[in-house]
Backbone bond lengths (Angstrom), bond angles and torsions (degrees), N, CA, C in turn:
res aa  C-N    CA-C-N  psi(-1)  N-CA   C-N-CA  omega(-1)  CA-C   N-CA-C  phi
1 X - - - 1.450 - - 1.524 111.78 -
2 X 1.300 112.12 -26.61 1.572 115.66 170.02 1.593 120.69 -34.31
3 X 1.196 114.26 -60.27 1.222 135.07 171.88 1.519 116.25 -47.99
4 X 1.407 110.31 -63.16 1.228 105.62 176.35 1.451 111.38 -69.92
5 X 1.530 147.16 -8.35 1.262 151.35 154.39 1.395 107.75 -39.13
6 X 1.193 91.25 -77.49 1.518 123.94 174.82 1.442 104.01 -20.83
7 X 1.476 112.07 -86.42 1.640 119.74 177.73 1.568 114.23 -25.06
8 X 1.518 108.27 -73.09 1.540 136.25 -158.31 1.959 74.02 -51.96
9 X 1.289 127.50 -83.01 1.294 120.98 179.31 1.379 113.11 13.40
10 X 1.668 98.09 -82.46 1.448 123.96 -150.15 1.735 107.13 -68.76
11 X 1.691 98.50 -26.20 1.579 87.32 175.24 1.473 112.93 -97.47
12 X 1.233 125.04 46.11 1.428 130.77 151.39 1.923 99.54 89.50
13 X 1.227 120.96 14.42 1.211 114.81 -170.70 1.834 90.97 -90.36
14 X 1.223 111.91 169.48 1.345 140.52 -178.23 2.220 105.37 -95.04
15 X 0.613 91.05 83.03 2.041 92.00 -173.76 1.272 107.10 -94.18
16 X 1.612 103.91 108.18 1.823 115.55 171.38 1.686 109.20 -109.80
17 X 1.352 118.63 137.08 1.574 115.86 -178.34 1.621 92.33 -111.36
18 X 1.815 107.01 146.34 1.135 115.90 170.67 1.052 101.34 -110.33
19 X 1.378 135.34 134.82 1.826 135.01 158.79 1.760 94.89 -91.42
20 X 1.128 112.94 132.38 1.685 135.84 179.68 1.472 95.93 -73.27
21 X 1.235 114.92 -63.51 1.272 122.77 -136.47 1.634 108.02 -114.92
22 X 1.212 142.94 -171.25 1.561 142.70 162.19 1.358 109.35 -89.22
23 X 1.460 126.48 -26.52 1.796 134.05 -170.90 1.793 86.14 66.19
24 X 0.923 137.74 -6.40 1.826 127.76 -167.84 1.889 88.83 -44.76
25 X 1.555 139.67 -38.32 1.520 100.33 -174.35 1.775 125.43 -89.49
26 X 1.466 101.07 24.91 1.534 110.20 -152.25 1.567 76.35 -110.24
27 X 1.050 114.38 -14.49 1.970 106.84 170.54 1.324 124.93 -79.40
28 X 1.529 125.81 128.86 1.633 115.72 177.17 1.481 98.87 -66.14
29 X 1.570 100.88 178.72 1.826 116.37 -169.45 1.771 85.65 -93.04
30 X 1.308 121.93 -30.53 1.616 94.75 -161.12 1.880 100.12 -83.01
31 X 1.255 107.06 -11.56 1.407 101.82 173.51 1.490 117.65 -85.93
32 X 1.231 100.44 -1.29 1.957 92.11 165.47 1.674 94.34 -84.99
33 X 1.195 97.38 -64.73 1.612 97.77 175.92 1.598 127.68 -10.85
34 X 1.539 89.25 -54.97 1.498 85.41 -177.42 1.324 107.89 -91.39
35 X 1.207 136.26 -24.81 1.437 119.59 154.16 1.574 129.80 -52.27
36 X 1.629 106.56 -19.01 1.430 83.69 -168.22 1.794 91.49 -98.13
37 X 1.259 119.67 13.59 1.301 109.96 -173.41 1.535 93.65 -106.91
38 X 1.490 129.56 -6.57 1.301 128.54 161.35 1.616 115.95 -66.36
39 X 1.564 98.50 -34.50 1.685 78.32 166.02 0.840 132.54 -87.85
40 X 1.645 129.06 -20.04 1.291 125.00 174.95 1.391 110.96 -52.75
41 X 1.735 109.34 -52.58 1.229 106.20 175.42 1.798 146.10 -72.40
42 X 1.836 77.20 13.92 2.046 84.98 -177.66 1.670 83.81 -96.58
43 X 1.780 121.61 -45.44 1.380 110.64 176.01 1.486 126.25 -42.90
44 X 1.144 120.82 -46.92 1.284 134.86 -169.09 1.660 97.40 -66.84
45 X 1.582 123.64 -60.16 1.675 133.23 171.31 1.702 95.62 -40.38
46 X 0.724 131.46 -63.62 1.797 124.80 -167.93 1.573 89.96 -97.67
47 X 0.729 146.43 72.22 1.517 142.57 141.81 1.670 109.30 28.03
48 X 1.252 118.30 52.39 1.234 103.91 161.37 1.717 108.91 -131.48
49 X 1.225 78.35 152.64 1.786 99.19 -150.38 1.738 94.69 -96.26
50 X 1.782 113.49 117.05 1.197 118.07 173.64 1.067 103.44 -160.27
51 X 1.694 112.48 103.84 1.131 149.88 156.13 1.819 126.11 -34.36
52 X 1.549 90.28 -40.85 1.121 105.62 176.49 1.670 104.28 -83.43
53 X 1.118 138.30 -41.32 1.568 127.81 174.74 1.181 118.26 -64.48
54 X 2.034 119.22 -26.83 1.259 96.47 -176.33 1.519 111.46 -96.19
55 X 1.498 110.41 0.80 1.955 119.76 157.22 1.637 119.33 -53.05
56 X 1.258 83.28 -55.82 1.989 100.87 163.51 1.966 112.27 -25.79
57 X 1.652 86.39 -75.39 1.529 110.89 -157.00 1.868 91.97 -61.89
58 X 0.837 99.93 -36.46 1.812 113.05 -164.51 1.897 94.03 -61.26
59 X 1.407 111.47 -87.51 1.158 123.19 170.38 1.939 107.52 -32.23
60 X 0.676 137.52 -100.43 1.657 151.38 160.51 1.941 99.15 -4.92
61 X 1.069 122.95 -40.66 1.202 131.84 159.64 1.533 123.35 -56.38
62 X 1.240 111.23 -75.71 1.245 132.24 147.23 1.460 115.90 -11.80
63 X 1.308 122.58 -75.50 1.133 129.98 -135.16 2.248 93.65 -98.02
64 X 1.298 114.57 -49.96 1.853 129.51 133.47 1.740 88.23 -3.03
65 X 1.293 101.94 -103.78 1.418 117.32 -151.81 1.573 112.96 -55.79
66 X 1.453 114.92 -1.93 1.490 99.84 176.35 1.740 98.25 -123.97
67 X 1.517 131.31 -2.12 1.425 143.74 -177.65 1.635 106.56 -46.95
68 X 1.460 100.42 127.98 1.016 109.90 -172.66 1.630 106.00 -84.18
69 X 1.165 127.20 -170.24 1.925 107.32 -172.71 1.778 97.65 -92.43
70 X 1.341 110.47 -27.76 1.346 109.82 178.39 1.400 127.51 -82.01
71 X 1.470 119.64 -16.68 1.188 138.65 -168.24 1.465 101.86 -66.02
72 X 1.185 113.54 146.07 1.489 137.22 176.06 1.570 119.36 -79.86
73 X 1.187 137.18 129.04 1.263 125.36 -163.13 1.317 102.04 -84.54
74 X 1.600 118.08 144.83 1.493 126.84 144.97 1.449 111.94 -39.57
75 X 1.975 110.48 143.18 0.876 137.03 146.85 2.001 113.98 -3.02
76 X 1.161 106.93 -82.75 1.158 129.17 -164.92 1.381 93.26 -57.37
77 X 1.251 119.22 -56.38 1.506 115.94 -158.98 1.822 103.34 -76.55
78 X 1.149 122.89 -19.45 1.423 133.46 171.57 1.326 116.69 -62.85
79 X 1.682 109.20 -41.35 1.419 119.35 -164.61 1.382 90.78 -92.39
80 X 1.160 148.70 -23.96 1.233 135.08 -175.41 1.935 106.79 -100.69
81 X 1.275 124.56 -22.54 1.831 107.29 140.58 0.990 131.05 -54.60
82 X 1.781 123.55 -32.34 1.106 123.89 170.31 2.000 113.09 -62.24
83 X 1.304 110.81 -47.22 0.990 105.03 -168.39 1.901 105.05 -60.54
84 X 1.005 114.45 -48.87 1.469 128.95 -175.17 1.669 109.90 -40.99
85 X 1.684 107.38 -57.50 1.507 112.26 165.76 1.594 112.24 -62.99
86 X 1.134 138.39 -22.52 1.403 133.21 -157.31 1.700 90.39 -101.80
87 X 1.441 114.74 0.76 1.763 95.30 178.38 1.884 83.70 -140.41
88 X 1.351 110.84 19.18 2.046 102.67 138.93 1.503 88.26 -101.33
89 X 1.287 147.53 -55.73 1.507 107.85 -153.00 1.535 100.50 -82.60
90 X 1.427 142.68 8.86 1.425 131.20 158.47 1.572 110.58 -74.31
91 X 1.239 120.53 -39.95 1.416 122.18 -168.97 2.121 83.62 -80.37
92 X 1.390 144.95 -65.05 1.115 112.51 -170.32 1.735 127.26 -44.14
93 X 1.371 92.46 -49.70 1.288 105.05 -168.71 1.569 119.90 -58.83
94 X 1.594 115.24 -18.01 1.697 124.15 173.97 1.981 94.26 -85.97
95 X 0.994 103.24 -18.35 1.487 97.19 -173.61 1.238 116.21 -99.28
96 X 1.132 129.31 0.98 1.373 133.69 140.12 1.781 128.65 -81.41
97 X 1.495 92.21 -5.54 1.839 108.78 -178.71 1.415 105.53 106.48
98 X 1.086 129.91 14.19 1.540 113.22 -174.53 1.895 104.67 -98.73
99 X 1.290 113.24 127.26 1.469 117.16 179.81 1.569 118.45 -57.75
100 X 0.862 126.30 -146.97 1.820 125.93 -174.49 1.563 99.39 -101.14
101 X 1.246 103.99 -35.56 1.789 122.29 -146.92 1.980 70.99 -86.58
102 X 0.962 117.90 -73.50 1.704 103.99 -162.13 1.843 125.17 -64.65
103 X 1.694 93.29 31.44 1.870 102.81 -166.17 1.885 86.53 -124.92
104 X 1.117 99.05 121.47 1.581 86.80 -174.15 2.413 97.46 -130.88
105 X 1.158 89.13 144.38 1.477 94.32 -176.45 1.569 117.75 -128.04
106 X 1.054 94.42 122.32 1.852 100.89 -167.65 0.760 124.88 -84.23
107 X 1.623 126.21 -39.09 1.487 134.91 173.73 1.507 116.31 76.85
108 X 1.301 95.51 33.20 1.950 101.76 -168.47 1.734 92.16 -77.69
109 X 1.119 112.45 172.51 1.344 132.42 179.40 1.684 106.50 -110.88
110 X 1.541 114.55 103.74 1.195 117.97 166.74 1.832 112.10 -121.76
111 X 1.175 127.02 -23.43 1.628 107.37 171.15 1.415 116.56 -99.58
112 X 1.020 122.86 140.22 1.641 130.79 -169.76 1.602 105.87 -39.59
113 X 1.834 128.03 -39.99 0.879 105.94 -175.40 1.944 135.80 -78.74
114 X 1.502 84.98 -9.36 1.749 99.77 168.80 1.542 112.38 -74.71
115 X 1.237 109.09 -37.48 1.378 116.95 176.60 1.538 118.98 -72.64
116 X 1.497 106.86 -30.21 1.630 102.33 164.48 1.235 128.42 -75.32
117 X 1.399 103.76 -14.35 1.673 114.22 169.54 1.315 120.09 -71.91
118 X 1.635 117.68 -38.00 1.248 132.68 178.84 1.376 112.26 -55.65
119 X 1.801 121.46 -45.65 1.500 129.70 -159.93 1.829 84.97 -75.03
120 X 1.247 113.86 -56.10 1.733 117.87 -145.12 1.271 88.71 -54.76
């Protein structure tokens, strides 16, 4: 779709992308991991003290290392795939030319396991 962004761009059209969904299950578990141990460790690099991120990483760790293959992810560990996919399609979508303001994210619920998170 880059390409065709790209084009529509160049011929004077206005190009906004909607993401539907979070992508949070299109993420592996060791790449939350290492993101969420990037923040502890950007907090810890600037000295700021959050108790609450390294509860996150702890729990989300925890819970990773004992996941069964069928098991449904925790909250925490969901919201932080989501975040991970929602800043690859920001970094594609500026790299095809599209500004911040024309990247829009909905957060709708389309696979059963976002939606089972929502009911519980």
């Amino acid at each position: 779709m880059g390409g065709t962004f790209m084009r529509l761009q160049q011929q004077g059209h206005e190009v906004h992308v909607a993401y539907q969904t979070s992508g949070n299950i299109a993420v592996a578990d060791d790449e939350a991991l290492r993101f969420a141990r990037f923040i502890v460790d950007y907090n810890d690099k600037f000295g700021i003290k959050s108790i609450e991120a390294e509860r996150i990483y702890k729990k989300s760790f925890t819970f990773l290392e004992n996941k069964k293959s069928s098991e449904i992810d925790i909250p925490e560990v969901l919201n932080l795939k989501g975040l991970i996919r929602k800043g690859e399609a920001r970094s594609s979508s500026n790299f095809v030319g599209l500004a911040d303001k024309q990247i829009h994210f909905m957060g709708l619920h389309f696979m059963k396991q976002e939606l089972s998170r929502k009911i519980l």
